[in-house]
C-alpha positions in Angstrom: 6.2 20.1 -15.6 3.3 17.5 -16.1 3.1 14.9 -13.6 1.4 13.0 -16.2 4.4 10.6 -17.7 5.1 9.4 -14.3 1.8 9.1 -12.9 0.5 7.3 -15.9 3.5 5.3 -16.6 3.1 2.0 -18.8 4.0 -1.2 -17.7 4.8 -2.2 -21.3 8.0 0.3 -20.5 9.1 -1.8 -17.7 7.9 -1.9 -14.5 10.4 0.7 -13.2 8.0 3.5 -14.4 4.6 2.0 -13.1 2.5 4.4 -11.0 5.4 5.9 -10.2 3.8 9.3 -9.4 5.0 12.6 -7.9 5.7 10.2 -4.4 9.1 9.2 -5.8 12.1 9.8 -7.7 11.8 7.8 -10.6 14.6 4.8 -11.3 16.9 5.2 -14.1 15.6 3.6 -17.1 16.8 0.5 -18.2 19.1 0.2 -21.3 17.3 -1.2 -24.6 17.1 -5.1 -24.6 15.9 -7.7 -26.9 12.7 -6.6 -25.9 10.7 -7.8 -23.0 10.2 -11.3 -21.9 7.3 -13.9 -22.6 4.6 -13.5 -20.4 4.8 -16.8 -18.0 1.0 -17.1 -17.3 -1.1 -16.3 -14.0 1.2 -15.5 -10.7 1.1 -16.7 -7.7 1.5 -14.8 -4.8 4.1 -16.0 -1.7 2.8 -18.3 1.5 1.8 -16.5 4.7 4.5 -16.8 7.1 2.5 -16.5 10.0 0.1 -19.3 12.3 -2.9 -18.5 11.3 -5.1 -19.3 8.4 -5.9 -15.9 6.8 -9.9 -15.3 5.9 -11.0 -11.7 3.7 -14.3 -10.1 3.0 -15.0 -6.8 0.5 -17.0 -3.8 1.7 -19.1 -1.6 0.4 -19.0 1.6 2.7 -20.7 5.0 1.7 -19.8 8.1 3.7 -23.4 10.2 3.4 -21.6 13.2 5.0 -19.2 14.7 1.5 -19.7 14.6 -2.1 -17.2 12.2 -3.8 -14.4 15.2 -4.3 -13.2 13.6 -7.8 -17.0 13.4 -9.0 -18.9 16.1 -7.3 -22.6 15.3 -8.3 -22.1 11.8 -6.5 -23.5 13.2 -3.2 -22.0 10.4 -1.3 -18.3 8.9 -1.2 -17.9 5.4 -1.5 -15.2 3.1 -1.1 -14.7 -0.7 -1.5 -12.6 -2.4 1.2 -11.3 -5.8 1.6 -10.6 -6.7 5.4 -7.7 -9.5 5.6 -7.9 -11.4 8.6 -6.8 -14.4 10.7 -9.3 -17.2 10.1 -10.4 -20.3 12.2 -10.0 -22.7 9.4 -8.9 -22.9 5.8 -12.4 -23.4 4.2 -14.4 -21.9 1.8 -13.0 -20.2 -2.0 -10.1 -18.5 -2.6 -10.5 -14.7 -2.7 -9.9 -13.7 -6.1 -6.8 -11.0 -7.0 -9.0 -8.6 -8.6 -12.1 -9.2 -11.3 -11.3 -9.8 -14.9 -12.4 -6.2 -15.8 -10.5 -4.9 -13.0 -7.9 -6.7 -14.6 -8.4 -5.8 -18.3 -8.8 -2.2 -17.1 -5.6 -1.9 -15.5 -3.7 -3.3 -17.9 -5.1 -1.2 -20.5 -4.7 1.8 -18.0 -1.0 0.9 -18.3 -0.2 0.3 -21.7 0.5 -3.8 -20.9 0.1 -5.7 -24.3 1.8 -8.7 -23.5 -0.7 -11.0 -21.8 -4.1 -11.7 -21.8 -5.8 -9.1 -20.1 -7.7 -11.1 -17.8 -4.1 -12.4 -16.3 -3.9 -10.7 -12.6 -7.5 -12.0 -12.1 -6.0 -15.6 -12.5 -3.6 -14.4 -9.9 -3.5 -17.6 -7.0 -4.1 -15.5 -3.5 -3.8 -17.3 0.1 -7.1 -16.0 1.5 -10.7 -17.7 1.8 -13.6 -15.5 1.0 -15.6 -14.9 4.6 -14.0 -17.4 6.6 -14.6 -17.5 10.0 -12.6 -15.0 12.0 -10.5 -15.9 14.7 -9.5 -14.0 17.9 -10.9 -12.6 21.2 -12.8 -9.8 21.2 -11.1 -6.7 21.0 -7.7 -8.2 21.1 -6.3 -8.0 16.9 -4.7 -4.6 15.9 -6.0 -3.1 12.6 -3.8 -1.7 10.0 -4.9 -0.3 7.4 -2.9 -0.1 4.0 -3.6 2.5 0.9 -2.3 1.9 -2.3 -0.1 4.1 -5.1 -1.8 6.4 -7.3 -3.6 4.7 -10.3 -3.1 1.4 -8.2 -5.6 -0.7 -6.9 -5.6 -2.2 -3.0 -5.0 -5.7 -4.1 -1.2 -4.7 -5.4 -0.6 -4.8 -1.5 -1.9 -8.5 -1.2 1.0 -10.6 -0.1 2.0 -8.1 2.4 -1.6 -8.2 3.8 -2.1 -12.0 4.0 1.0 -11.7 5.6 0.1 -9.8 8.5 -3.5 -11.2 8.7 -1.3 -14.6 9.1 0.5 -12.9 11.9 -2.8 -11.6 13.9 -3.3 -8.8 12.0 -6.7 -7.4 10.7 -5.4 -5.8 7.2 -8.3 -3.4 6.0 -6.9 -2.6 1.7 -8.7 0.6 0.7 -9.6 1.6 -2.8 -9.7 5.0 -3.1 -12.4 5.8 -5.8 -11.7 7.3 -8.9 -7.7 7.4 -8.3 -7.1 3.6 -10.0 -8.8 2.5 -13.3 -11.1 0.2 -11.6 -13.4 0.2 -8.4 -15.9 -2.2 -9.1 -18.9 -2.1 -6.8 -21.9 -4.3 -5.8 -24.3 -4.8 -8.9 -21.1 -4.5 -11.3 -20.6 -0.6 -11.9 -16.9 0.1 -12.2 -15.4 3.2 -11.6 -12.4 4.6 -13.5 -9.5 6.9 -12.9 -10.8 10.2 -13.2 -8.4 11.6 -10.9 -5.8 10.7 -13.3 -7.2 13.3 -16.0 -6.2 16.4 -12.7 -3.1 14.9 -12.1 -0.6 18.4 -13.0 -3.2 20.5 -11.4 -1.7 22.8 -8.5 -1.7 20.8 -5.3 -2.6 17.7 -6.7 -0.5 15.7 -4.1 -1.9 17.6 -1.3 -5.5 17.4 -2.6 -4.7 13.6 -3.4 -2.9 12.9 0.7 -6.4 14.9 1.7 -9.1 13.3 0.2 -7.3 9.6 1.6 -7.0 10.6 5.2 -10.7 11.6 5.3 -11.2 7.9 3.6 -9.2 6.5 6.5 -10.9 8.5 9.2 -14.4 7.8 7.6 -13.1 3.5 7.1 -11.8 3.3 11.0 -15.6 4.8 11.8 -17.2 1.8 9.9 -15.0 -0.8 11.6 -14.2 0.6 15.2 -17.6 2.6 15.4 -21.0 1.7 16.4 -23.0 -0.2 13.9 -19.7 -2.1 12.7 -19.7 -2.8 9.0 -17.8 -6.0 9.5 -19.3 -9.0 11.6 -15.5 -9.4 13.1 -15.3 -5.7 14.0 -15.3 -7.0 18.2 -11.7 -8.6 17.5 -10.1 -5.2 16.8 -8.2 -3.5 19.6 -9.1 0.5 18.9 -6.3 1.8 20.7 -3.9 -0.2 18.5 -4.7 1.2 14.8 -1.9 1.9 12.0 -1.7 2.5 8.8 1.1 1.8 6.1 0.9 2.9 2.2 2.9 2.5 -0.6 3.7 5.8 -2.7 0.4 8.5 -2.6 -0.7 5.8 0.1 2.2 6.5 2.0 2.5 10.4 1.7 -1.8 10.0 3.0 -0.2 7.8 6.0 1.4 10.6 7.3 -1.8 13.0 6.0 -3.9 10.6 7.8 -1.5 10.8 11.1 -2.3 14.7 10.9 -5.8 14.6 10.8 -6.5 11.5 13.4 -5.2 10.4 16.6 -6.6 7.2 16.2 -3.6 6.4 13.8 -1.4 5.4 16.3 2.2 4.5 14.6 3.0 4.9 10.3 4.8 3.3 7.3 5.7 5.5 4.3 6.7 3.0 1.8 8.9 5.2 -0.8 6.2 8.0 -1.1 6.9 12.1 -1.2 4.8 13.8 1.9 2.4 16.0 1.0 0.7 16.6 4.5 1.7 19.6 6.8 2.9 18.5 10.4 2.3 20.8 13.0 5.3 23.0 13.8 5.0 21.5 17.3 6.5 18.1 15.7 4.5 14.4 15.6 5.4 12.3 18.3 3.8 8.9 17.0 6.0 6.4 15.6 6.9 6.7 12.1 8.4 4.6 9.4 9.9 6.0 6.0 11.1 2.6 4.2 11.8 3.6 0.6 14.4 3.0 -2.5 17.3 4.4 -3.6 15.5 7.6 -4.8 14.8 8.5 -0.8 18.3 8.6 0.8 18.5 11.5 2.9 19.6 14.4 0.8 18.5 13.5 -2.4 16.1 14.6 -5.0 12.6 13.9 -2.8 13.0 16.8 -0.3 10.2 15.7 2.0 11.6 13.2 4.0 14.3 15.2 4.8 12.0 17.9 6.0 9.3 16.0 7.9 12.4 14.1 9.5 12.9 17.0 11.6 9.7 17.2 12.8 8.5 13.4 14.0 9.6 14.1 17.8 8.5 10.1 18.8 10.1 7.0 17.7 11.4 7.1 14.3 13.6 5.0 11.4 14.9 5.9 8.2 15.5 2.4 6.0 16.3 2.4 2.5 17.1 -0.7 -0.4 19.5 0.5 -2.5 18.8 -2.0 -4.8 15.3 -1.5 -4.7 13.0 -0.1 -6.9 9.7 2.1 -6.0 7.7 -1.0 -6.4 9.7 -3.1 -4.6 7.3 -2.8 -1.6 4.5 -4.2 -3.5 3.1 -7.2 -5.7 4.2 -5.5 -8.8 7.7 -8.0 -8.9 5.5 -10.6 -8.0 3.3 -10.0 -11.3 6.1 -9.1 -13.6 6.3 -12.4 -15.0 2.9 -12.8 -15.4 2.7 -9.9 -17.5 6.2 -10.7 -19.6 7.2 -7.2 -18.5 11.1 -6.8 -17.1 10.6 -6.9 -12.8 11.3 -3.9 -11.4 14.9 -3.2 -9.7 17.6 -5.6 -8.8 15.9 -7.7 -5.9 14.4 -10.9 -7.0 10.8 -10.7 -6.4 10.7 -13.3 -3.7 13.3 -11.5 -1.3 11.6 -7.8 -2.0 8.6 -9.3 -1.0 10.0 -11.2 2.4 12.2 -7.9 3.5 8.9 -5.7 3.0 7.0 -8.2 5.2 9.5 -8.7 7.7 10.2 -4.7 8.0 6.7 -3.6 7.9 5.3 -6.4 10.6 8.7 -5.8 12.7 7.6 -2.4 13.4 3.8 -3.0 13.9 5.1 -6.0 16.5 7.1 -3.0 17.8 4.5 -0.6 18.4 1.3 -2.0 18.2 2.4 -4.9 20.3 5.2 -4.0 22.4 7.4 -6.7 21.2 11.5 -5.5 21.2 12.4 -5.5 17.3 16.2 -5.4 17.4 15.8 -5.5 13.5 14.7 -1.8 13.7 18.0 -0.4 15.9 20.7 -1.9 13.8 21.4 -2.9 10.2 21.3 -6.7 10.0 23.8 -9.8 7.9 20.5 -11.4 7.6 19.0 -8.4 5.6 21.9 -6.6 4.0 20.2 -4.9 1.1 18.8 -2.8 4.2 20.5 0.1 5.0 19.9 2.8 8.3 20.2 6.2 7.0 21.2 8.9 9.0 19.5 12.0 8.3 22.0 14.4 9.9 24.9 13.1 8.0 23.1 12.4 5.1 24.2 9.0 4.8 23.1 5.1 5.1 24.4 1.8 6.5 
């Protein structure tokens, strides 16, 4: 069967389907309406919780040692990649969501028609563009977040000004040619052409690939010598993770594999692609998903790789959340007078994303006890703790 309907999916369909890709069991479609409501105008993303002011640059990195492996006769690989971080001061201009071609692209991309398409580029972010960073050297963790198929790094946003707010540097990769648009210095954008191999044979595997190599090649540039970011000294490189959301959770896990460096992972509602070792991975791991990713249901993988992560491990699931519940998609929704995804308000899937996700980086990039993470909590009870075993969640 083509991947193609759920890869693709339009947001003029409702939310539900959008980038749903082969990294999740798609929700159950919503019954017919009066038809979808009026677009509110431009969004605006939730408040940092944390201390600190929260600063952001973009990056232009080129890797001179592959080909782009979606556009072969590019003899380099280049990514653009926006470093959240925690910032002296508030000064400076806000960081724009996205471009208003990125914008117009996207929308386009996904079949949205009810808003102008220049709407998520009106989208009011928390970050100012190259403020001063703030920190000792080499004493911030770095985690590094990867997007869903056909989505671009800024639909992780509020969860990255989030940890940046905590003490977090947040580097948001693009992966070229898997969203509908990458722009890059001078103004050339570049599509999805991914999207046109998407029910190839071993596209997910190809896909989880090609984004730990970005990852390996992205923690070079910022932990390596010649640092492509002036704030690189701040980052502890013994305390690296990496989260993703869909494809970009299936290539945390893929990027686990390949590089030690990856200390502890979040899979955020994404199918795994990546092979682990028969002899188990003992780094902790996260698999935080939606109804679709109980144990024993549809999306094998979880159940499989479950039995061989030999370190610290959870398995959280939000019954009454939806595949994009763990990104700014809800957030947007009303922007783009589409139907928000799942039964979660938007605010409350955003604030249980951010309190799960930076509970178990405090956990194990910090050392911090996270009783959150051992026991189901009447503070969060749309979070359930699923045991594998007995195939069930509480």
């Amino acid at each position: 069967m083509s991947l193609k309907p759920l890869l693709r999916g339009g947001l003029a369909a409702g939310l539900v389907v959008l980038a749903v890709s082969a990294c999740s069991a798609p929700a159950a479609p919503r019954s017919a309406g009066a038809g979808p409501p009026k677009a509110s105008g431009p969004a605006a993303l939730p408040a940092p919780t944390g201390a600190y002011p929260v600063g952001a640059t973009m990056l232009h990195l080129t890797d001179d040692s592959r080909p782009d492996p979606w556009v072969p006769e590019r003899k380099a690989r280049e990514l653009m990649v926006t470093v959240w971080y925690p910032a002296r001061e508030r000064s400076g201009r806000p960081v724009p969501y996205m471009s208003a071609k990125e914008s117009e692209l996207t929308l386009k991309g996904k079949r949205v028609t009810g808003s102008p398409y220049d709407v998520l580029s009106r989208t009011r972010t928390h970050a100012f563009a190259d403020a001063t960073p703030a920190g000792r050297d080499g004493s911030l963790p770095l985690v590094v977040l990867s997007p869903g198929f056909t989505m671009p790094r800024s639909t992780l946003t509020a969860l990255a000004e989030d940890l940046a707010s905590h003490g977090y540097v947040v580097a948001g990769v693009d992966h070229t040619y898997e969203n509908y648009a990458t722009t890059f210095p001078g103004g050339r954008v570049a599509d999805c052409v991914a999207c046109d191999a998407d029910s190839d044979f071993g596209f997910g595997t190809k896909v989880t690939g090609i984004r730990a190599a970005d990852v390996s090649f992205v923690l070079d540039r910022l932990t390596g010598d010649g640092p492509a970011w002036k704030g690189s000294s701040l980052i502890d490189p013994s305390k690296i993770a990496m989260a993703g959301q869909s494809m970009g959770g299936a290539g945390a896990v893929a990027a686990m594999v390949k590089d030690s460096r990856v200390r502890a992972g979040i899979d955020m509602d994404g199918t795994t692609y990546a092979r682990i070792p028969k002899g188990g991975l003992a780094r902790p791991m996260l698999f935080l998903g939606s109804a679709g990713h109980k144990p024993g249901g549809r999306d094998v993988s979880w159940d499989r790789d479950w039995k061989l992560l030999t370190g610290w491990k959870r398995w959280l699931v939000l019954p009454a959340g939806d595949h994009q519940s763990f990104t700014d998609v809800p957030l947007l929704a009303g922007a783009l007078g589409v139907e928000p995804p799942g039964t979660l308000t938007a605010a409350r899937s955003a604030e249980l994303t951010r309190t799960y996700v930076r509970a178990f980086l405090d956990l194990h990039l910090r050392a911090k006890p996270q009783p959150l993470l051992e026991r189901p909590s009447p503070r969060h009870p749309e979070v359930t703790h699923c045991a594998p075993a007995a195939k069930t969640c509480a």
